[in-house]
C-alpha positions as CSV (number, residue, x, y, z in Angstrom):
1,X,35.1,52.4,-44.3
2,X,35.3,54.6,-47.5
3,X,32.6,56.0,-49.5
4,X,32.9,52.8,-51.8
5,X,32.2,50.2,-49.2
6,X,29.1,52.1,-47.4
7,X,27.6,52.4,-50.9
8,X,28.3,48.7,-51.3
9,X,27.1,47.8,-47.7
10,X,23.9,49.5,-48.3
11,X,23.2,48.0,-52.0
12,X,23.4,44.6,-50.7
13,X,21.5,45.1,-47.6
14,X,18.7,46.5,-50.1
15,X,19.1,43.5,-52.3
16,X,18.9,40.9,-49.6
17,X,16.0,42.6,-47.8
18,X,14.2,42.4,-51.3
19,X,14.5,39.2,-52.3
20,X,13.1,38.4,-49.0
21,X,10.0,40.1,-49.7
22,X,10.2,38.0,-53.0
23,X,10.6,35.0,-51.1
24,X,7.8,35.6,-49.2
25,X,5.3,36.5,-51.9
26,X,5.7,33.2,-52.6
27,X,5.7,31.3,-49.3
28,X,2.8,29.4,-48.3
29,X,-0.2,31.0,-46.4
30,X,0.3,28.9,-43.0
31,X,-3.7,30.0,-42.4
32,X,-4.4,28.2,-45.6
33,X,-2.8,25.3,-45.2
34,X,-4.6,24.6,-41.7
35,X,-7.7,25.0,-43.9
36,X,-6.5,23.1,-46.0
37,X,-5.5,20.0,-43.9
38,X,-8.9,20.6,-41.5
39,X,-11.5,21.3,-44.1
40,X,-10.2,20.0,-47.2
41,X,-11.8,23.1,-48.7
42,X,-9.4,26.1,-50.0
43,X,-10.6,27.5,-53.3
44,X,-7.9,30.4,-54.2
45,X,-5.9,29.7,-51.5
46,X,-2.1,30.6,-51.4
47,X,-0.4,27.0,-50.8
48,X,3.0,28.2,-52.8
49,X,6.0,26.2,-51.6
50,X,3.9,24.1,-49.3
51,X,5.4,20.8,-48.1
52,X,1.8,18.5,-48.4
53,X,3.8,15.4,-48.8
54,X,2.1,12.1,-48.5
55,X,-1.1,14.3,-47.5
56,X,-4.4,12.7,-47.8
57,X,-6.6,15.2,-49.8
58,X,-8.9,13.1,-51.3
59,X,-12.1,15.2,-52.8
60,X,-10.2,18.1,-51.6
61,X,-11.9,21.9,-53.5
62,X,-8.9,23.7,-54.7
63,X,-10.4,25.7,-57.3
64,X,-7.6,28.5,-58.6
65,X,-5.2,27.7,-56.0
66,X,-1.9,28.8,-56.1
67,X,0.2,25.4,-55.4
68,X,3.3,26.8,-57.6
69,X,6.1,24.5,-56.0
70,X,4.4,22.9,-53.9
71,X,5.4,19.1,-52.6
72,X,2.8,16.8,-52.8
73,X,4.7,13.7,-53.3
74,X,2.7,10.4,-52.9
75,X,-0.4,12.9,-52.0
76,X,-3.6,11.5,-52.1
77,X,-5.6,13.9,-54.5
78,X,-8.3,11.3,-55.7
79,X,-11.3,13.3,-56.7
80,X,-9.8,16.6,-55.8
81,X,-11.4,20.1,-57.3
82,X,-7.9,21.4,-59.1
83,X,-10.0,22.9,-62.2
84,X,-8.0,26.6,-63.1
85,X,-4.9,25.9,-60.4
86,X,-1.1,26.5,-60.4
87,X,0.6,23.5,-60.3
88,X,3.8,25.1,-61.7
89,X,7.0,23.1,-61.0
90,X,4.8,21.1,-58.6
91,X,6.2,18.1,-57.3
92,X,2.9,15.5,-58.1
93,X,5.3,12.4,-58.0
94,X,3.4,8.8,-57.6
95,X,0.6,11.0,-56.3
96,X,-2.9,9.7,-56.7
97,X,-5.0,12.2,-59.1
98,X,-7.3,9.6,-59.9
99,X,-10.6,11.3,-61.5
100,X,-9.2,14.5,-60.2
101,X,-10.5,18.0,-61.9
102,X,-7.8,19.9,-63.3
103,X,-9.4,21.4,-66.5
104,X,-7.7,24.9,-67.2
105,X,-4.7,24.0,-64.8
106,X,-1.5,25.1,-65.3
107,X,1.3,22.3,-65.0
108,X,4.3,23.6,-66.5
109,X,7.1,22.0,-65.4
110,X,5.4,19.7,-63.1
111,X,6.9,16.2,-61.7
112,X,3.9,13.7,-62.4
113,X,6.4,10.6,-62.8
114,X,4.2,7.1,-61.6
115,X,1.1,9.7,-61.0
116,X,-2.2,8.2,-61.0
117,X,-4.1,10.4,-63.4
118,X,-6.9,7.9,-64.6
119,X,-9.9,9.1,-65.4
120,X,-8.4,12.9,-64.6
121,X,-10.1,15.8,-66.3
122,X,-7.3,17.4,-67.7
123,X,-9.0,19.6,-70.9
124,X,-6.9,22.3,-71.7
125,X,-4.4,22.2,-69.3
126,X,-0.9,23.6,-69.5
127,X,1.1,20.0,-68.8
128,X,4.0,21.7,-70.8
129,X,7.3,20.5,-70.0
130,X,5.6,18.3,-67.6
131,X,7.4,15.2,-66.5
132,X,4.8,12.3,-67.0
133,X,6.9,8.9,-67.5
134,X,5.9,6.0,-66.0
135,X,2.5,7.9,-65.2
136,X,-1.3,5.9,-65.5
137,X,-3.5,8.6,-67.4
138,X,-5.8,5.8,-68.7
139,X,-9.2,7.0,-69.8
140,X,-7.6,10.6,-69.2
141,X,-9.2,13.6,-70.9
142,X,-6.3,15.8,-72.5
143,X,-8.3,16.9,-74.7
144,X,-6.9,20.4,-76.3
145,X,-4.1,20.2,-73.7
146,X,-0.5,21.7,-74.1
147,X,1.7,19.1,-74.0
148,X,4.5,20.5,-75.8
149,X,8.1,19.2,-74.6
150,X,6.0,17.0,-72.2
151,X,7.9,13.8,-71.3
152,X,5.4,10.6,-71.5
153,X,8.0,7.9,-71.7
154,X,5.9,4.3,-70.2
155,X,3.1,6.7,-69.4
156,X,0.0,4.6,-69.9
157,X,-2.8,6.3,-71.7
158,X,-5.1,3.4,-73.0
159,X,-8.3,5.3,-73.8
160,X,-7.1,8.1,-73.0
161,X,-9.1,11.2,-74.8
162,X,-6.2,13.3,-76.9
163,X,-8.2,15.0,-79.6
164,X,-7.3,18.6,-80.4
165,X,-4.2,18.2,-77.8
166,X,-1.7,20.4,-78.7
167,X,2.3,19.6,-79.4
168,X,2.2,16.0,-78.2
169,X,5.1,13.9,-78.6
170,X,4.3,10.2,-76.9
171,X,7.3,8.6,-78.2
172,X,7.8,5.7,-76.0
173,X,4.2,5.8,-74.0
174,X,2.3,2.7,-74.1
175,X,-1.0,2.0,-76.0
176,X,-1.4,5.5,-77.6
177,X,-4.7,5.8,-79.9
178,X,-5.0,9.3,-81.4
């Protein structure tokens, strides 16, 4: 091997090794999500990338969790303590959120489609980008939310609280009362 190829060799063994560390930053904490699953009780917890699917989590304290890509699919939140989390690019879908605390959370880029959100507490969260059609967020409070680019298309949000929300387009949701 020339000069050339070793220094090529090594670049890419430095680049790999790094993005692994990357990677891994952001991998789930397997201690957490024991707690998680046994206690129901993991306030700050690192639960990036975990696969929670159909879990049932209902009353569950995640307080400031980090749940950035997380799958939750058909999860069963109902009641859960998500107040200040990081739901980004979370994938919520037909999960039950039903009077679920997520005041302050971060939801960019989430996947909420058929999500039960009624009755959630959802004042000034970050739902930007979020996908919400088909979603119940009846008697929701989104109040001083970001919902810009937000996607509420047969989202129902029948009493649902939307003063001061921010960037809201709910073209195509049902029974919309601003």
């Amino acid at each position: 091997m020339n000069a050339k190829q070793v220094a090529l060799v090594l670049c890419i063994s430095v680049f790999v090794s790094f993005v692994g560390e990357i990677s891994a930053a952001y991998a789930a904490n397997s201690t957490h999500v024991s707690r998680l699953k046994k206690t129901k009780n993991c306030n700050r917890c690192n639960l990036a990338s975990a696969n929670l699917t159909g879990s049932r989590l209902i009353r569950a304290k995640l307080r400031s969790a980090n749940l950035r890509n997380a799958r939750l699919r058909g999860a069963n939140l109902r009641g859960a303590d998500l107040t200040r989390a990081n739901l980004t690019r979370a994938r919520l879908r037909y999960a039950n959120l039903r009077s679920a605390k997520m005041g302050s959370a971060n939801l960019n880029r989430a996947n909420l489609r058929g999500a039960n959100l009624r009755g959630a507490r959802l004042g000034r969260a970050n739902l930007s980008y979020a996908d919400l059609r088909g979603a119940n967020l009846r008697g929701a409070d989104l109040r001083r939310a970001n919902l810009r680019g937000a996607k509420f298309k047969q989202a129902d949000l029948r009493g649902a609280k939307l003063k001061g929300a921010k960037n809201g387009n709910f073209r195509g949701a049902k029974n919309v009362r601003r």
